[in-house]
C-alpha positions as CSV (number, residue, x, y, z in Angstrom):
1,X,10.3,-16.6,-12.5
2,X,8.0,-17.6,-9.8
3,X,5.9,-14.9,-7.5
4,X,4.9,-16.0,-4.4
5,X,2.1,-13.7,-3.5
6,X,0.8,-13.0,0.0
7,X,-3.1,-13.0,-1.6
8,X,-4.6,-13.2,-4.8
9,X,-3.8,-10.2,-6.6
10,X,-6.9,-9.4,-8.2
11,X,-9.3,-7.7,-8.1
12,X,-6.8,-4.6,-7.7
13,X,-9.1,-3.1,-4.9
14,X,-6.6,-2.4,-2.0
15,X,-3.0,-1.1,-1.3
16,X,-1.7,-4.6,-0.9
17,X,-2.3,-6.0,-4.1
18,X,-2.1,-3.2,-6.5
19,X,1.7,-3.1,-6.5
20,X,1.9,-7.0,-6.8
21,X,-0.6,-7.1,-10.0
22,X,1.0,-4.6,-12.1
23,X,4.0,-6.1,-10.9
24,X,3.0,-9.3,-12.9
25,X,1.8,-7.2,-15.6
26,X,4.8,-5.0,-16.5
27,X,7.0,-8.3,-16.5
28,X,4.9,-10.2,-18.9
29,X,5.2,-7.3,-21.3
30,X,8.7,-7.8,-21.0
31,X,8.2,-11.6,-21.9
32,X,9.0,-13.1,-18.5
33,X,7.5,-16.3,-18.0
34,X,5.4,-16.2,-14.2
35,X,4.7,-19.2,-12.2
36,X,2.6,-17.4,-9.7
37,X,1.9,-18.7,-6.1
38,X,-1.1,-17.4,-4.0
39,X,-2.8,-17.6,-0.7
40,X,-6.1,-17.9,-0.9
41,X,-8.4,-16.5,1.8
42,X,-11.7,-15.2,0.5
43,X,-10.6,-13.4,-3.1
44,X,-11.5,-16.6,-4.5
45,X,-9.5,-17.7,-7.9
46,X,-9.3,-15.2,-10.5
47,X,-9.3,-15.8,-14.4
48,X,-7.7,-12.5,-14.9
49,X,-4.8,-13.9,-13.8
50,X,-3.9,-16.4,-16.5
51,X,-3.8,-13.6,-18.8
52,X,-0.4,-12.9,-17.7
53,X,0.6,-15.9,-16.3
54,X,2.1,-19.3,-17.1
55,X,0.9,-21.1,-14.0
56,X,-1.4,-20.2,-11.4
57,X,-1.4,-22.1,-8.3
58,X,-3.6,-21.2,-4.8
59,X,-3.0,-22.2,-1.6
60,X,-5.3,-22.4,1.3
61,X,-4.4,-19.8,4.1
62,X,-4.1,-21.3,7.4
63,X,-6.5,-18.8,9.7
64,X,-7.1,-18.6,13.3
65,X,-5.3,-20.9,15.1
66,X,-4.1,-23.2,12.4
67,X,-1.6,-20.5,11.5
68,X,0.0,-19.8,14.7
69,X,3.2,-20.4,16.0
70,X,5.3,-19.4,19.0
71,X,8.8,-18.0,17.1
72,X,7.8,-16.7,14.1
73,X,4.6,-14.2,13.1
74,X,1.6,-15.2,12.3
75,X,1.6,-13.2,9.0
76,X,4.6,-15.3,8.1
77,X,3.3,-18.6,9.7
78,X,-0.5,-18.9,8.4
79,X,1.4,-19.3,4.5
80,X,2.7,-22.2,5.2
81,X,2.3,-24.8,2.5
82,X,4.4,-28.2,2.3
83,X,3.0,-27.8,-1.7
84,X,4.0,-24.8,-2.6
85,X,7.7,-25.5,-1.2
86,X,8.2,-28.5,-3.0
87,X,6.8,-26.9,-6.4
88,X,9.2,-24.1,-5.8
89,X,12.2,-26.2,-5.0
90,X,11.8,-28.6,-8.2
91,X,13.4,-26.2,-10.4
92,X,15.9,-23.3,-9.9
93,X,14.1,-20.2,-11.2
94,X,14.5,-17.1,-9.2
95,X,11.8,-16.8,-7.2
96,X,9.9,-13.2,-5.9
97,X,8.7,-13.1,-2.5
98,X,5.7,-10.4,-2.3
99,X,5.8,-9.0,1.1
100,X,7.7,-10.5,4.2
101,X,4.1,-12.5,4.6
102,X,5.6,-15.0,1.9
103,X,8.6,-15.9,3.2
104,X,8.0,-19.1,5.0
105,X,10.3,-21.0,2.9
106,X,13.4,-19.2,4.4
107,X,12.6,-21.9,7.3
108,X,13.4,-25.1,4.4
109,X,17.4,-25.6,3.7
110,X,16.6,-26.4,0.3
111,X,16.2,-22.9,-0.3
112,X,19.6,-21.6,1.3
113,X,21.5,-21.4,-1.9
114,X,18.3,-20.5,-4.5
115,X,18.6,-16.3,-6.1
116,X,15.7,-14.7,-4.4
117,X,14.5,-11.2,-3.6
118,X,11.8,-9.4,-0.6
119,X,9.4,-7.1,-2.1
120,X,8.8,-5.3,1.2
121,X,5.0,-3.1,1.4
122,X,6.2,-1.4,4.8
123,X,8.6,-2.3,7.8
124,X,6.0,-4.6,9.0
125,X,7.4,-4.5,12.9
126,X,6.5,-0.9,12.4
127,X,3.6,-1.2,10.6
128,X,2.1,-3.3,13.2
129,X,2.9,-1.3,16.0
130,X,1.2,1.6,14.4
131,X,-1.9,-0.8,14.4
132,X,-1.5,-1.5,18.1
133,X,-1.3,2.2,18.9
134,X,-4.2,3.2,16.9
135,X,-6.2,-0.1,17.8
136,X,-9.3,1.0,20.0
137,X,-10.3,-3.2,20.4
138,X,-7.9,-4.7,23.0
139,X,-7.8,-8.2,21.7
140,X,-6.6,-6.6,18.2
141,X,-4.1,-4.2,20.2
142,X,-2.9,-7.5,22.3
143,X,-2.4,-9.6,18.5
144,X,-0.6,-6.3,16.7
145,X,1.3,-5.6,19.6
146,X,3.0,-9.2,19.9
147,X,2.6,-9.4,16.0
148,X,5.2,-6.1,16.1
149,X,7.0,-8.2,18.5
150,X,8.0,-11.5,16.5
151,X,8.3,-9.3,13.3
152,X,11.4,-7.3,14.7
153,X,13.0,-10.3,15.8
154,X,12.1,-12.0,12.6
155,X,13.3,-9.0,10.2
156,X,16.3,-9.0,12.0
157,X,16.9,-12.8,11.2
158,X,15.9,-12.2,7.6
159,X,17.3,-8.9,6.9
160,X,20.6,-10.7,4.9
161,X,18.8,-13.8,3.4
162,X,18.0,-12.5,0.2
163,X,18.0,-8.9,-1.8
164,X,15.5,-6.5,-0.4
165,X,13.4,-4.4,-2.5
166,X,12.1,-1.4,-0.6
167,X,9.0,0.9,-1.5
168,X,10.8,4.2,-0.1
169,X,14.0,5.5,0.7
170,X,12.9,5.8,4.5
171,X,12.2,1.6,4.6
172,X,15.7,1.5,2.7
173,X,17.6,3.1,5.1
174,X,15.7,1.3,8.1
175,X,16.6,-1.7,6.6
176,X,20.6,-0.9,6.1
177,X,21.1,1.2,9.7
178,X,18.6,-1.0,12.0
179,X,19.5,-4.2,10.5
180,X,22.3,-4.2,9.0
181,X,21.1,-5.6,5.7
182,X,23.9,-5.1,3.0
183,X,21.4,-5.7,-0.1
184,X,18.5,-3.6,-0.2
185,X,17.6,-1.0,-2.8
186,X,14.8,0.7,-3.7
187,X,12.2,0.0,-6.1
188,X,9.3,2.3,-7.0
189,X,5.9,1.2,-6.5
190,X,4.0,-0.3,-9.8
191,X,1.2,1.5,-10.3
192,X,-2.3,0.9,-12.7
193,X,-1.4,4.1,-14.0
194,X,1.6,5.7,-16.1
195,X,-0.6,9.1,-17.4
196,X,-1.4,12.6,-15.0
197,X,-5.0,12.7,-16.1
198,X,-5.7,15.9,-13.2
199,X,-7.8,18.7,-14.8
200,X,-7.3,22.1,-14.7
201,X,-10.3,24.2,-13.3
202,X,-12.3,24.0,-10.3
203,X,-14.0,21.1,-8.2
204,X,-16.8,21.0,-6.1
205,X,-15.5,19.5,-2.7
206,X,-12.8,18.2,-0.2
207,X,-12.4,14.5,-0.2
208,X,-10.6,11.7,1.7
209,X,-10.6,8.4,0.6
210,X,-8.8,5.0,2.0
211,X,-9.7,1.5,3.1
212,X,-12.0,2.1,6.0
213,X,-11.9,-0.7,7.7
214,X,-8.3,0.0,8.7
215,X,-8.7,1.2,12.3
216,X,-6.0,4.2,11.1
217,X,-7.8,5.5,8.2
218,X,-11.0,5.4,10.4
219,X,-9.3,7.6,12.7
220,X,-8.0,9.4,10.1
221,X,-11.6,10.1,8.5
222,X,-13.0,10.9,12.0
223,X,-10.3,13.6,13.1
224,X,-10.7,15.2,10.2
225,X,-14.5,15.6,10.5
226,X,-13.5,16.1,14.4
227,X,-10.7,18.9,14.3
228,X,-11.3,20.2,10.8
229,X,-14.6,20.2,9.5
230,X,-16.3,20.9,12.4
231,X,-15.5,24.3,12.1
232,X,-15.0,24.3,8.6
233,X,-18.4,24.5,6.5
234,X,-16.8,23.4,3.5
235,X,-18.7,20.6,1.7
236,X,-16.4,17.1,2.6
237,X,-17.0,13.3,1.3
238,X,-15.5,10.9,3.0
239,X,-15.4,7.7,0.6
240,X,-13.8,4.0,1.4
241,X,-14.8,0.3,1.8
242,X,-16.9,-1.0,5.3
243,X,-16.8,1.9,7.3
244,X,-18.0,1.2,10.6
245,X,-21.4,2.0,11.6
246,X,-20.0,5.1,14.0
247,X,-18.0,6.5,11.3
248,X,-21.2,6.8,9.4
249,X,-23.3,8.5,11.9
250,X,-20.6,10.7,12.7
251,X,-20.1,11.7,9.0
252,X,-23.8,12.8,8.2
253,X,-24.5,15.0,11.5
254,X,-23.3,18.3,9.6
255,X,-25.2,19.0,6.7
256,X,-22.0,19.5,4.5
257,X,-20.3,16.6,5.4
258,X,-21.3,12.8,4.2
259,X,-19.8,9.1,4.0
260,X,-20.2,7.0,0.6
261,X,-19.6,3.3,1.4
262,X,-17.8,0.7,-0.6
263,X,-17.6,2.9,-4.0
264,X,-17.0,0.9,-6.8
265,X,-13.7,1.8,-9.2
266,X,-15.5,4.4,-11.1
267,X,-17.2,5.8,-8.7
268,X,-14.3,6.7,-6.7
269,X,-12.3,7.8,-10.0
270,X,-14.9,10.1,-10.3
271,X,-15.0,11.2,-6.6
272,X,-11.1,12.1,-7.6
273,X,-11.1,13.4,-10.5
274,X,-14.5,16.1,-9.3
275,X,-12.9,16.8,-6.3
276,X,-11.0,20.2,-5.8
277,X,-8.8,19.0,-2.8
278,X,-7.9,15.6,-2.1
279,X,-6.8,15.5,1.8
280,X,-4.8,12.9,2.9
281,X,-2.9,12.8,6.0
282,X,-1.6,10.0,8.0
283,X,-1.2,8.3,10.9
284,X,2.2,6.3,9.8
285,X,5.2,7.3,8.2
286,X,5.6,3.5,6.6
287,X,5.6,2.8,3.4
288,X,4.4,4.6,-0.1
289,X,0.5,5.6,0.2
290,X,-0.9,4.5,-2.9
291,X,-4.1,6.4,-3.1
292,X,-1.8,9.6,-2.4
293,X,-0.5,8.4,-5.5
294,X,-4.2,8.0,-6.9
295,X,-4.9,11.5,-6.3
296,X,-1.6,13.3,-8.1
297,X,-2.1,11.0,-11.2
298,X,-6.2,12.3,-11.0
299,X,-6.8,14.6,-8.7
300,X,-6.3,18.7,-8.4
301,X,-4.8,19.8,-4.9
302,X,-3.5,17.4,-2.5
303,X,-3.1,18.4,1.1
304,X,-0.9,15.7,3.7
305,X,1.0,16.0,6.2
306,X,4.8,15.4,6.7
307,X,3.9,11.8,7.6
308,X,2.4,10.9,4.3
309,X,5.0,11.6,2.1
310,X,8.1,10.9,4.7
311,X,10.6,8.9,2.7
312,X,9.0,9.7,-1.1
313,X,9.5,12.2,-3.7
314,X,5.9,13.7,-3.6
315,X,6.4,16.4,-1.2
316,X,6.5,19.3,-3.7
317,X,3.5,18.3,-5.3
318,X,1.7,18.7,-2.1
319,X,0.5,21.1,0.7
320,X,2.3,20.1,3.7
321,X,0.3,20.9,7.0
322,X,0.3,19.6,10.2
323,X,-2.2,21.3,12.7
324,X,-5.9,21.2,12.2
325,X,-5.7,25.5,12.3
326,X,-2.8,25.0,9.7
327,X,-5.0,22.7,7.8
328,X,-8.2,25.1,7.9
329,X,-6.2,27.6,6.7
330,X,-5.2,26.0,3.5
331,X,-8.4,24.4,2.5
332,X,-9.8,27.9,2.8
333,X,-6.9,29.3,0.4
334,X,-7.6,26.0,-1.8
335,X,-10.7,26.0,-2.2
336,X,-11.9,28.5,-5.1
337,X,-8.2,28.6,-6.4
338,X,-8.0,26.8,-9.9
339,X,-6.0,24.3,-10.3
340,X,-3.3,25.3,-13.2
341,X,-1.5,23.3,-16.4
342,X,1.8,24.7,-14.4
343,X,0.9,22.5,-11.4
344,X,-0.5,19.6,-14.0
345,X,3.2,19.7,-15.6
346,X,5.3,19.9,-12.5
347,X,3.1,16.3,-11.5
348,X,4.4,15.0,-15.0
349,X,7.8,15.9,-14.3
350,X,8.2,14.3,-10.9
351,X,6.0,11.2,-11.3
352,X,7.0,10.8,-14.8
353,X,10.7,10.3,-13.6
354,X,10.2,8.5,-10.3
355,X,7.3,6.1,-11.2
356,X,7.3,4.4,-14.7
357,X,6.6,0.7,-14.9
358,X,9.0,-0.5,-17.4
359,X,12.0,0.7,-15.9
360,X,11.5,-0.7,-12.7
361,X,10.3,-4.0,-14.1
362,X,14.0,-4.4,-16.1
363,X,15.3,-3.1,-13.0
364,X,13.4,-6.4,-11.1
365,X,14.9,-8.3,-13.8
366,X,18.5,-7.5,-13.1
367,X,18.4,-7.7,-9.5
368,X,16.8,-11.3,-10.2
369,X,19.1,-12.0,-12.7
């Protein structure tokens, strides 16, 4: 099988790679052969990699202006690489496409007949246009806003090309109502994961953690500390890689709130696992929020709102709230509450069913097949 991935997958540091890593790894223990492709763009190569592969192949991104084009988006446009097309049209293996970011090829006839399948991350168009309306920098809002632009059009033209394999039931049904696509199915996230390691007890203070320099997690981090904590003298950590240097200020004017920059894996593990409520809301509905999943798998409480588990099964293993007061409210009832072996098993249960690794990797298999 080749993978086409949209960056190298390794180090398993963000959202966008974790799912396309274990990915690789929970085929290869079912003794599929990987050709992988990636774009390379600062990650470097990575050795890792041919532990699980056949063939590893990079490709230079093409960044800034190199990489754009009028008709189609510049996510899709800057991974263009005459080399990797004819090395993926010299045999007919079925080929996986990680992300619509990796599906430049569609634009070559030689691929018109070949068994391939999407692995979508979000509804990009939407995605985007979330980035645009949270975007404080108006160059960035002017690129996300046309980027949301050519990415409807362009999902539109793609929607029946291929199988589509969604990450929630909410980008599944976007996909079959808005664009008519006639094979898409969902396919549960991989994850690093496949034990609930929470512990029962007590922890010592609120956290949120997420990739920082994604303008809607900032804003995320800073209306918390705004609308929540502000009146709320509960200790709070905010924890996430290259905050900006307002976030930080912002973060250490109250004595019981702070900012820990660019933790390492076990230092955020930690932060996790010693926290007694994990707070998570978001911003955008798209997509399956992998460090939501972080926290259920390690953490005690979790509290989101409506937006962060739209389209997912992990509703009942949250608090739902939606208004700063709401929110307040709960942290306060939180707080000193243990967290139970009842709440521990009712995680297994649900996350045990809806997210194990070797069923959705035969599952890959088949719908390649």
């Amino acid at each position: 099988m080749h993978i086409v991935s949209h960056d190298v997958p390794y180090p398993i540091d963000y959202g966008g790679v974790i799912d396309i890593f274990c990915t690789i790894r929970s085929l290869h223990e079912m003794g599929v052969d990987i050709i992988l492709h990636c774009f390379e763009y600062g990650r470097g190569e990575q050795p890792e990699l041919n532990r699980y592969c056949r063939e590893v192949h990079y490709y230079r991104r093409l960044e800034g202006h190199k990489g754009f084009c009028f008709h189609l988006p510049y996510i899709v446009a800057s991974r263009s690489h005459p080399e990797l097309l004819d090395r993926l049209a010299a045999d007919d293996y079925p080929i996986l496409l990680e992300g619509i970011h990796s599906t430049y090829l569609l634009q070559d006839k030689r691929f018109a007949g070949r068994k391939m399948a999407l692995r979508l991350f979000n509804v990009e168009s939407r995605y985007y246009y979330r980035l645009f309306m949270h975007e404080r920098s108006l160059a960035k809002k002017a690129y996300y806003f046309n980027e949301s632009r050519l990415l409807r059009a362009y999902e539109l033209k793609t929607a029946n090309r291929m199988t589509v394999l969604t990450l929630s039931e909410q980008d599944l049904n976007y996909y079959k109502e808005k664009l008519g696509a006639k094979s898409v199915y969902n396919l549960p996230v991989f994850l690093p994961y496949n034990e609930v390691k929470s512990e029962e007890g007590v922890g010592s203070f609120c956290l949120y953690h997420g990739n920082l320099e994604v303008a809607e997690n900032e804003k995320v981090a800073r209306w918390l500390l705004k609308n929540v904590f502000s009146q709320l003298k509960i200790p709070f950590v905010i924890a996430g890689k290259n905050p900006s240097k307002k976030l930080e200020r912002i973060a250490h004017l109250s004595a019981h709130t702070c900012l820990i920059a660019n933790p390492g894996d076990k230092e955020l593990n930690d932060l996790i696992t010693k926290a007694q409520i994990n707070i998570l809301p978001s911003f955008n509905e798209t997509g399956v929020k992998l460090k939501l999943l972080n926290a259920l798998f390690n953490g005690r409480h979790c509290i989101v709102n409506q937006a962060a588990v739209e389209g997912t099964p992990l509703g009942p293993l949250c608090h739902i709230t939606e208004s700063p007061d709401a929110m307040q409210r709960v942290i306060q009832q939180l707080y000193h509450m243990p967290f139970a072996d009842e709440e521990i098993r009712l995680r297994k249960k649900i996350l045990y069913q809806h997210f194990n690794n070797a069923d959705s990797a035969a599952a890959l298999i088949a719908y390649l097949s």
